[in-house]
C-alpha positions in Angstrom: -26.3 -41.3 60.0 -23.6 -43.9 59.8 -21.1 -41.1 58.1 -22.0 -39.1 61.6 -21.5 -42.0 64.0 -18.1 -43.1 61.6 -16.2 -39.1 61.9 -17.4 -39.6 65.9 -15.3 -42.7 66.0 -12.7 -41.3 64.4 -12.3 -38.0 66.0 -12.5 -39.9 69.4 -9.5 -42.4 68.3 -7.2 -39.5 66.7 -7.8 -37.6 70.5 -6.8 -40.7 71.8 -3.6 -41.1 69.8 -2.7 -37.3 70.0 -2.8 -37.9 73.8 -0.8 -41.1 73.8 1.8 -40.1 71.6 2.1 -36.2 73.2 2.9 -38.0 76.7 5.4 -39.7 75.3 6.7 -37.8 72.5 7.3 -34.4 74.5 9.3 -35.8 77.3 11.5 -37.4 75.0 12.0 -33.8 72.9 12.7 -32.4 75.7 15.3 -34.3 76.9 16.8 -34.3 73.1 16.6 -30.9 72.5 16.3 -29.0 75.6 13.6 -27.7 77.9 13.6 -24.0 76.4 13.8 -25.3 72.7 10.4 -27.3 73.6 9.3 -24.2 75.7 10.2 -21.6 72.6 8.5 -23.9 70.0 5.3 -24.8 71.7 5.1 -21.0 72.7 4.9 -20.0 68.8 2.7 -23.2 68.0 0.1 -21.4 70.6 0.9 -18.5 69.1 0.3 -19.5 65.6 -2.6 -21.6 66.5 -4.5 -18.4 67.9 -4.1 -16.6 65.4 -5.1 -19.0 62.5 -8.2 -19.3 64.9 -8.9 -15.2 64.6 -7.6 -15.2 60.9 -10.0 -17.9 59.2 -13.2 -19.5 59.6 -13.9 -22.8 60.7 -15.0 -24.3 57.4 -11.0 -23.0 56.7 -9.7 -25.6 58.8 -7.2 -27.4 56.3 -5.8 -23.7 55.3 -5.5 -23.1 59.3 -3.7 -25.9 59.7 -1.4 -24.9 56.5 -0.6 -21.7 57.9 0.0 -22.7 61.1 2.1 -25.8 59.9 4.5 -23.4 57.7 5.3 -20.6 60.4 6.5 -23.5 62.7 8.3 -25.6 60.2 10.0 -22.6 59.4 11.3 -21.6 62.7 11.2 -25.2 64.2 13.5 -26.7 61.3 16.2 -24.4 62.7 16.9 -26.6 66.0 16.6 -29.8 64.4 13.1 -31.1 65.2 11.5 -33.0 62.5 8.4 -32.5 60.5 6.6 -35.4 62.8 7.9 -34.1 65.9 6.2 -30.7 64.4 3.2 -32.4 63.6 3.0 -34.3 67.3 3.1 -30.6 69.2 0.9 -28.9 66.6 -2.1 -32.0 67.3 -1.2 -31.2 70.9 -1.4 -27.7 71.9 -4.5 -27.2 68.9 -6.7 -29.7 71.5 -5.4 -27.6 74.8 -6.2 -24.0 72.9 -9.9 -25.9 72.1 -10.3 -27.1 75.7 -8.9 -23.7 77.0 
């Protein structure tokens, strides 16, 4: 019971940071990087997100988010954004495919 009420708490505050840190993270990328960089990069994170949801189950989630986190790395490292940056728009756009 306490384990349940404890990965509650925690799911809540790591939302909470993923919104925080996405509204101020993403405007700043955009004005380092560009607007179609962002725009390009968040289109393949959806991309990549939707398909590790089709490709594994949900008891797979750390090798979702494995597969998900290499294909962007991979094509994100090539315009300079860094693995947290990654991370940041991954967290992001995982929640709005959820609420979606």
């Amino acid at each position: 019971m306490n384990s349940d009420l404890f990965g509650m708490i925690c799911s809540i505050i790591v939302t909470v940071a993923v919104l925080f840190i996405t509204g101020h993270v993403i405007p700043v990328l955009k004005q380092r990087l560009g607007e179609d960089k962002i725009a390009e990069i968040e289109r393949l994170i959806e991309l990549a997100v939707r398909y590790a949801e089709q490709i594994y189950t949900p008891e797979q989630r750390a090798e979702k988010k494995k597969a998900v986190r290499e294909y962007v790395y991979e094509k994100a490292s090539e315009i300079g954004m860094t693995d947290k940056d990654i991370d940041i728009l991954i967290e992001a756009i995982v929640n709005e495919v959820k609420k979606g």
